[in-house]
C-alpha positions as CSV (number, residue, x, y, z in Angstrom):
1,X,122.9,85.1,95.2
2,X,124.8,83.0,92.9
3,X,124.3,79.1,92.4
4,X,127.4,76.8,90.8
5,X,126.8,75.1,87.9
6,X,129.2,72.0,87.0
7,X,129.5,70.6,83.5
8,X,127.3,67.3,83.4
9,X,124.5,68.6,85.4
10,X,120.6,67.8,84.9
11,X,118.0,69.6,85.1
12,X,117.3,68.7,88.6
13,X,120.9,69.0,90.2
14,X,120.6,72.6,88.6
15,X,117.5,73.6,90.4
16,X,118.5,71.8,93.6
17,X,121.7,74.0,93.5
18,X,119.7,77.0,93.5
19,X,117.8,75.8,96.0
20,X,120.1,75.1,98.4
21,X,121.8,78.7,97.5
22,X,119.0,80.5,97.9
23,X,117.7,78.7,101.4
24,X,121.7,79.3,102.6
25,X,121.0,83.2,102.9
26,X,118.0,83.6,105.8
27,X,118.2,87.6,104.6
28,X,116.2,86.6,101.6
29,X,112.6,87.2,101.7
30,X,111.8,84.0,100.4
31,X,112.4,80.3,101.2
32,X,113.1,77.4,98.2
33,X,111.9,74.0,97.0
34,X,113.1,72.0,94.0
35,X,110.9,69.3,92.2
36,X,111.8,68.1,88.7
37,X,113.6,70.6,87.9
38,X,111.5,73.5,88.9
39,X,112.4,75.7,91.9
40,X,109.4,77.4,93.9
41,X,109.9,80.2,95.9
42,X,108.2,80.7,99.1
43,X,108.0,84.4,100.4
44,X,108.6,84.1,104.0
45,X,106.2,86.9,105.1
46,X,102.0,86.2,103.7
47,X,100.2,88.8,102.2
48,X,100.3,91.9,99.3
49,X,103.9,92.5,100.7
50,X,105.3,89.2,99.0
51,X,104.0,90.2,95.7
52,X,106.4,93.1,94.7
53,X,109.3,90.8,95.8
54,X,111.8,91.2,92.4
55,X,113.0,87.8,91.1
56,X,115.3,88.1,88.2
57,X,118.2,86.7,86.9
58,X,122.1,87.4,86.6
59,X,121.1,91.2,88.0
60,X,125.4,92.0,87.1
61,X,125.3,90.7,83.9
62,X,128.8,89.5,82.0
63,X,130.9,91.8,83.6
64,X,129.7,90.5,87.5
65,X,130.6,87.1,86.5
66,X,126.9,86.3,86.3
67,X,125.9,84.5,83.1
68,X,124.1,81.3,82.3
69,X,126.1,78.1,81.5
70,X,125.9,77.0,77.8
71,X,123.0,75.2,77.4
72,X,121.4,76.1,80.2
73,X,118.4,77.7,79.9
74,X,116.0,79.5,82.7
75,X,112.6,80.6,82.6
76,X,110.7,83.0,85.6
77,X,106.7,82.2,85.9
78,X,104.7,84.6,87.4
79,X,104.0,83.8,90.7
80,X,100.9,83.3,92.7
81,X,99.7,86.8,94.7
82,X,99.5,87.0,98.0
83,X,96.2,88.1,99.7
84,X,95.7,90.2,103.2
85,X,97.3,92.8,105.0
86,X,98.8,92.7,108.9
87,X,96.4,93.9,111.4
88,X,98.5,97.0,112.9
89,X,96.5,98.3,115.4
90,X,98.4,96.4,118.0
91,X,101.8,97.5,116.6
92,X,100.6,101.2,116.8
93,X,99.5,100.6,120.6
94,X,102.3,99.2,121.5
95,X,103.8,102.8,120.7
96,X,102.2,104.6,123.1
97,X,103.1,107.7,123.5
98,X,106.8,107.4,122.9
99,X,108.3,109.7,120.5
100,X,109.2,107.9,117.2
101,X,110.6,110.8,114.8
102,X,110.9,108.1,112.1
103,X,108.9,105.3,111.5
104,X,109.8,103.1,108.6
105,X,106.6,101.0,107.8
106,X,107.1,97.6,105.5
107,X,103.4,97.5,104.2
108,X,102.4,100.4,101.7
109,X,98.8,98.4,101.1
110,X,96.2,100.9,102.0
111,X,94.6,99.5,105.2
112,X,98.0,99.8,106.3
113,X,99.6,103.2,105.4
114,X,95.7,104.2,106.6
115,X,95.9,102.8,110.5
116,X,99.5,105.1,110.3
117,X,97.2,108.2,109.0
118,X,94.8,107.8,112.2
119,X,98.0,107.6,114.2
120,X,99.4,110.5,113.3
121,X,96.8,112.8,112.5
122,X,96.8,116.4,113.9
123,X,93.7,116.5,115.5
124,X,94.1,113.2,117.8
125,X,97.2,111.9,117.1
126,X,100.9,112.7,117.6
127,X,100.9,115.5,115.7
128,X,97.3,116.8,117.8
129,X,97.9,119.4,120.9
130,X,97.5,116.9,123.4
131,X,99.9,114.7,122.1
132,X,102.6,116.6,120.8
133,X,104.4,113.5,120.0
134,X,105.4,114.6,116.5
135,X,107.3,112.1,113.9
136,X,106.9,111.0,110.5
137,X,106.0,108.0,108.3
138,X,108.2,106.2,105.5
139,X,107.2,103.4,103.0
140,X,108.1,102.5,99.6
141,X,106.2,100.5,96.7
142,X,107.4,99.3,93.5
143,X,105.6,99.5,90.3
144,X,104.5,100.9,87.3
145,X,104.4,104.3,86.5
146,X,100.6,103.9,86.6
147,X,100.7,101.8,89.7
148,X,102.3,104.2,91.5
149,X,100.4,107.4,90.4
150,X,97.5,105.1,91.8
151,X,98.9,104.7,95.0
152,X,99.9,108.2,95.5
153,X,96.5,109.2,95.0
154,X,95.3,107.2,97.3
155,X,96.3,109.9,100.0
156,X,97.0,112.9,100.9
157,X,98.5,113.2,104.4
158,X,101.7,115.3,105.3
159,X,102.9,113.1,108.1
160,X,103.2,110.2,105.3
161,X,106.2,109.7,102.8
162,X,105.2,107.0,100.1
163,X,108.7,106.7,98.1
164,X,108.1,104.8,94.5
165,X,110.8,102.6,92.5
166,X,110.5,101.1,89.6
167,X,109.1,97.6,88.8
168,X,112.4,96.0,88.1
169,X,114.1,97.4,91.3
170,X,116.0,94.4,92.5
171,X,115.1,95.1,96.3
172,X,112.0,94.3,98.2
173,X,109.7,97.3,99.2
174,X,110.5,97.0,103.3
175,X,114.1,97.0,102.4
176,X,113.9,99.9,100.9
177,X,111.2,101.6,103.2
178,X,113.6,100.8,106.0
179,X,116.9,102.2,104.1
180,X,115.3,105.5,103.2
181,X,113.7,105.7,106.5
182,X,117.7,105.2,108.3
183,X,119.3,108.3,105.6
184,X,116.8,110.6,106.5
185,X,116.9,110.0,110.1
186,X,120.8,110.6,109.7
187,X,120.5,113.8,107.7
188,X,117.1,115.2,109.8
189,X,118.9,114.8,113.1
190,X,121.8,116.7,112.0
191,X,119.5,119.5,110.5
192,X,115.9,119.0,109.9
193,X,115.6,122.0,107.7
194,X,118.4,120.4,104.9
195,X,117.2,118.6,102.1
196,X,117.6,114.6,101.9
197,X,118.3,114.8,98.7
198,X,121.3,112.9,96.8
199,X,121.0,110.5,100.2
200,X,122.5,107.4,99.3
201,X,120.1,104.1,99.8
202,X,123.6,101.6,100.9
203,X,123.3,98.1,99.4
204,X,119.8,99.0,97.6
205,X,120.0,97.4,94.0
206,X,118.4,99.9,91.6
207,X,116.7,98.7,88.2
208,X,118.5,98.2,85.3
209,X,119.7,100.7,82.9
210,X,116.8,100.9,80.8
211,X,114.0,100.2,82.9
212,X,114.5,103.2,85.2
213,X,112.0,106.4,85.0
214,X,112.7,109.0,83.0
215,X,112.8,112.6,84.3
216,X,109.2,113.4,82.7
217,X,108.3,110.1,84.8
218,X,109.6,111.1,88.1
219,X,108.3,115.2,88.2
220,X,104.7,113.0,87.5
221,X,105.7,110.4,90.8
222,X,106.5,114.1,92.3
223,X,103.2,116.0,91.6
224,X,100.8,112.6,92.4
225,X,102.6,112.7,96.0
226,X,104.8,109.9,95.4
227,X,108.9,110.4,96.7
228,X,111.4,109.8,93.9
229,X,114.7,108.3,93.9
230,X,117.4,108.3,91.0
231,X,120.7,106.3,90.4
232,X,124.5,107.6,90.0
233,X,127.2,105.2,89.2
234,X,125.3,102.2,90.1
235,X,123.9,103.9,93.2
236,X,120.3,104.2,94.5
237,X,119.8,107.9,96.0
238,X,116.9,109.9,97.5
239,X,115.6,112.3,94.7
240,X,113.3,114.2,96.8
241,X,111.1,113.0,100.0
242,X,107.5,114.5,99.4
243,X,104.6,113.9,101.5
244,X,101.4,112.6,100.3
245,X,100.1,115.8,100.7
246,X,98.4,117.6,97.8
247,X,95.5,119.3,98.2
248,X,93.6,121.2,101.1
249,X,90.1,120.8,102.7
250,X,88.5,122.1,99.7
251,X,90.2,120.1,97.1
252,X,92.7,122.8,96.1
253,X,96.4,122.3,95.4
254,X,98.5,123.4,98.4
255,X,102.3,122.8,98.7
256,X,102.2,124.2,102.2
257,X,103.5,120.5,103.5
258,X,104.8,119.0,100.3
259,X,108.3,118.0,101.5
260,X,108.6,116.8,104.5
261,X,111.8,118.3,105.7
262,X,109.4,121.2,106.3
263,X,107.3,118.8,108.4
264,X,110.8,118.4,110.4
265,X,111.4,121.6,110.5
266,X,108.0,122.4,112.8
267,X,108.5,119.3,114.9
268,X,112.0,120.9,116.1
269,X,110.9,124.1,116.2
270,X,107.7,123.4,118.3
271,X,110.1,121.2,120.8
272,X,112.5,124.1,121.2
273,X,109.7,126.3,122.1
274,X,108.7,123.9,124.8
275,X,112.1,123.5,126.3
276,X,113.0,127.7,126.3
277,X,109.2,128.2,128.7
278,X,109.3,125.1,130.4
279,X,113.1,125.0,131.3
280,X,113.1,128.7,132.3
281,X,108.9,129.3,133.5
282,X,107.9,126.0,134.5
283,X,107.0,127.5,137.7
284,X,106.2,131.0,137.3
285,X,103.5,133.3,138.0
286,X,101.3,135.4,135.5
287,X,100.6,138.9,135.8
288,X,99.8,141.3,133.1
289,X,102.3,144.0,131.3
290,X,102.9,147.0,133.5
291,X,102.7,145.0,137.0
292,X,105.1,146.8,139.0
293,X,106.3,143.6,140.8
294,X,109.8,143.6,143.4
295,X,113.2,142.5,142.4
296,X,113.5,138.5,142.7
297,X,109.8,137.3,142.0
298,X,109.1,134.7,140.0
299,X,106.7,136.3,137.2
300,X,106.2,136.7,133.7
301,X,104.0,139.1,131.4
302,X,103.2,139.0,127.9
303,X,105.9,141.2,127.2
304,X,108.7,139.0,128.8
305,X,107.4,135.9,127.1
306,X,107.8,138.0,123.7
307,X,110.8,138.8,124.3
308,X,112.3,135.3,124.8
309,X,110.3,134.0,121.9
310,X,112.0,136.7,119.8
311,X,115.5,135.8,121.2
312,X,114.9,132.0,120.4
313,X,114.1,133.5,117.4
314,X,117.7,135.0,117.0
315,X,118.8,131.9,118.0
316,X,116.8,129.5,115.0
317,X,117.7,132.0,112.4
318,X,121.5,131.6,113.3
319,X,121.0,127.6,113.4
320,X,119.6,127.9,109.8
321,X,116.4,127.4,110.7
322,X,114.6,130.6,110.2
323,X,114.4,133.8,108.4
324,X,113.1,136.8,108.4
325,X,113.2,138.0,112.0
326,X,112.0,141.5,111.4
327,X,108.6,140.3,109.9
328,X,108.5,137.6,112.4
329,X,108.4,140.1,115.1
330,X,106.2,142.6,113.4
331,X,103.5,139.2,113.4
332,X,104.3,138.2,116.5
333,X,101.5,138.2,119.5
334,X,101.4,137.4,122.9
335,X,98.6,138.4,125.4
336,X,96.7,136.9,128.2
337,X,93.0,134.7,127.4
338,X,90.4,136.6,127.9
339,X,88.5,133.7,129.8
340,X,91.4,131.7,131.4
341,X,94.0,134.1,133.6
342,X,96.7,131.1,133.8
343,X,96.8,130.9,129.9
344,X,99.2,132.7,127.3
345,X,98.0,133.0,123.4
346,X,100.6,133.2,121.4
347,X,100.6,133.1,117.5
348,X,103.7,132.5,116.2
349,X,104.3,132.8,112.5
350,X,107.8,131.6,111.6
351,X,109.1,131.9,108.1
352,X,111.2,128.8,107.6
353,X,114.1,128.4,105.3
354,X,113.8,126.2,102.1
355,X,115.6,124.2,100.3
356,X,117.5,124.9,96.9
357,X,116.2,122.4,94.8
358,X,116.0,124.4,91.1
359,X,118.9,126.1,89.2
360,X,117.3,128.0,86.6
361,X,119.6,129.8,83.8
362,X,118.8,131.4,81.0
363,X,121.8,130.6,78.5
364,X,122.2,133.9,76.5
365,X,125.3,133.0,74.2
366,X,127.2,135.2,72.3
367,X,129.7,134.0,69.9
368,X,131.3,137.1,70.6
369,X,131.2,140.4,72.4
370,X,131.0,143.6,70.1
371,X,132.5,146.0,73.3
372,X,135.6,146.1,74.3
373,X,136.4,144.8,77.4
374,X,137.3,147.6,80.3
C-alpha cells in the first residue's frame, strides 16, 4: 500500500497517513495505530503465524513510484513475537471423512503441521485402508536458510509439502501456503503424474533481487525436505514440490515419496482401481479359476479380475500414467485368501512415470571437424 505525503507535513500527519492507508485495506494481515509519530502494527491473527509477517518499505523502488519524500525519513523496529499455536483438532474433525485432495494449512509451527501428520497417516488416517480418503498437505514458512533447514528436519512425512521462501519475501506465509496449494490443485487435477514445476504463484511478491537463494541454497532446501520456489521476470514460481519425506524406518535415505506428484499419482490410481471392480463386480460372486459356470452368471475368478486389472493397465499407460506393462503383468498376482473365500489378494506393482526434471550434457566442443562431412 502506498500512503501520500504533502509538503508541510509533521511527523504525526505522516504516520497518521499511513495509518489510515494501511487500516483502508481489510486484506492486510495487520491493523494500525499512530501515536507521536510512530505507527504500530497490529497482526490481526495471535500467535507464531504473525511473526514472519514481512514489513518493508517502498517494495517497487524508484521505478514503481515508491520513494520517500525528501526529508523524510523512516525506520522499521523489530516487533514483538507472537506466542501460541491454534488448537486444530477441531478443524481436522470437522473434516470427517470428506475427501480433501488439497489442503492448504496457514500454520507451519510444529504442533500444527504435526496434528496434519496424525490426520493423514497411512496406518489410521486418510491415507490407512480403512479410510482410503487420500489428499495431501501444503504450508509455507519464511526464513533463513538455517531456519528453514530446521524446519524441514523437523519431519519427514510424504503426505506433507513444507514450501520455504526467503526472509524478505514480501508475502505472508498463509498467503503463500494457500497460492501454492490453488496451482497445484490446477495442474494435479488435470494430470497428477505432471510436474508443478514453473507454476506461477499469481500476485505473490517474491524478495528482492539480492536477497533471494542461490541455486547451491535451494538443492540444500531440496535435500532437507523443504519445497523451493524461484522468480522469472518479477514472478514467484513453484521450483519443485517435495515432501518432507527423507528417510525410511531405519533412518536410511529413500526418495521413494520425495515429490509429491508421485503421492498424486497413487491417490488416482488407487481410485481408478476402485471404480473399474466396484462399477463392474459390485455384486458378483467368487468362484475359483477353472469353474465351469453357464452363460449369464454373475461371477468372477482370479483370472478375470487379472485380466481387467491388466486392461486398466492399458488404459493408465495410454493416460500417461504408467509404464512398463510387460513387467507389470509379469509381477502381477491375483488369487483367492487362503482363510477368507469372499476375499481377492492382489499385489499390484505399477511402475509410474516420472518427471523430467535434469538435462544433463556433456559439452564436447570442437573448434572444428578434421572429416569431411558426407
Amino acid at each position: 500500500m502506498q500512503a501520500p505525503v504533502t509538503n508541510g507535513d509533521n511527523v504525526a500527519t505522516i504516520a497518521s497517513s499511513i495509518k489510515d492507508a494501511i487500516n483502508a485495506v481489510p486484506a492486510l494481515p495487520f491493523t494500525a495505530s499512530s501515536s507521536a509519530g510512530v505507527v504500530t502494527l497490529t497482526a490481526r491473527h495471535k500467535g507464531l503465524c504473525g511473526n514472519e509477517i514481512p514489513v518493508s518499505l517502498n517494495y517497487y523502488g524508484f521505478g514503481g513510484g515508491e520513494v520517500l519524500p525528501a526529508g523524510v525519513q523512516i525506520a522499521v523496529a523489530t516487533g514483538s513475537a507472537g506466542t501460541g499455536a491454534p488448537v486444530l483438532t477441531g478443524a481436522v474433525a470437522a473434516m470427517a471423512d470428506e475427501p480433501f485432495d488439497y489442503i492448504g494449512l496457514p500454520f507451519n509451527d510444529t504442533a500444527s503441521v504435526n496434528t496434519l501428520v496424525t490426520e493423514m497417516n497411512d496406518t489410521s488416517g486418510r491415507w490407512s485402508y480403512a479410510r482410503q480418503l487420500y489428499g495431501h498437505v501444503y504450508t509455507a514458512k519464511i526464513g533463513t536458510l538455517s531456519e528453514l533447514v530446521t524446519a524441514g528436519d523437523q519431519f519427514n512425512q510424504q503426505h506433507i509439502t513444507l514450501a520455504g521462501y526467503e526472509k524478505d519475501t514480501q508475502t505472508p506465509a498463509d498467503e503463500l501456503a494457500a497460492s501454492r496449494t490453488a496451482r497445484a490443485a490446477v495442474f494435479i487435477r488435470n494430470d497428477p503424474a505432471r510436474p508443478t514445476q514453473t507454476g506461477e504463484l499469481v500476485g505473490m511478491l517474491p524478495a528482492p533481487k539480492g536477497k533471494r537463494f542461490t541455486m547451491t541454497e535451494q538443492q540444500t532446501l531440496l535435500s532437507h525436505g523443504v519445497a523451493t520456489a524461484y522468480v522469472e521476470s518479477g514472478v514467484l514460481r513453484i521450483q519443485r514440490d517435495v515432501t518432507t519425506y527423507r528417510k525410511n524406518a531405519y533412518g536410511v535415505a529413500d526418495n521413494s515419496y520425495l515429490d509429491s506428484e508421485t503421492l498424486h499419482t497413487s491417490a488416482y490410481v488407487l481410485r481408478k482401481l476402485k471404480s473399474v471392480i466396484t462399477s463392474k463386480y459390485g455384486r458378483h460372486k467368487l468362484a475359483s479359476d477353472g469353474t465351469r459356470f453357464g452363460p449369464g452368471q454373475a461371477i468372477v475368478t482370479p483370472a478375470v479380475i487379472k485380466g481387467e486389472l491388466l486392461a486398466t493397465y492399458r488404459q493408465l499407460e495410454r493416460a500417461g500414467i504408467v509404464e512398463n506393462y510387460e513387467l507389470f503383468k509379469q509381477y502381477l498376482v491375483v488369487e483367492r485368501d487362503a482363510s477368507d473365500p469372499n476375499r481377492l489378494n492382489t499385489l499390484f506393482p505399477p511402475d509410474y512415470v516420472n518427471q523430467l526434471r535434469v538435462f544433463a550434457v556433456v559439452n564436447q566442443f570442437r573448434l572444428q571437424y578434421s572429416e569431411e562431412s558426407a
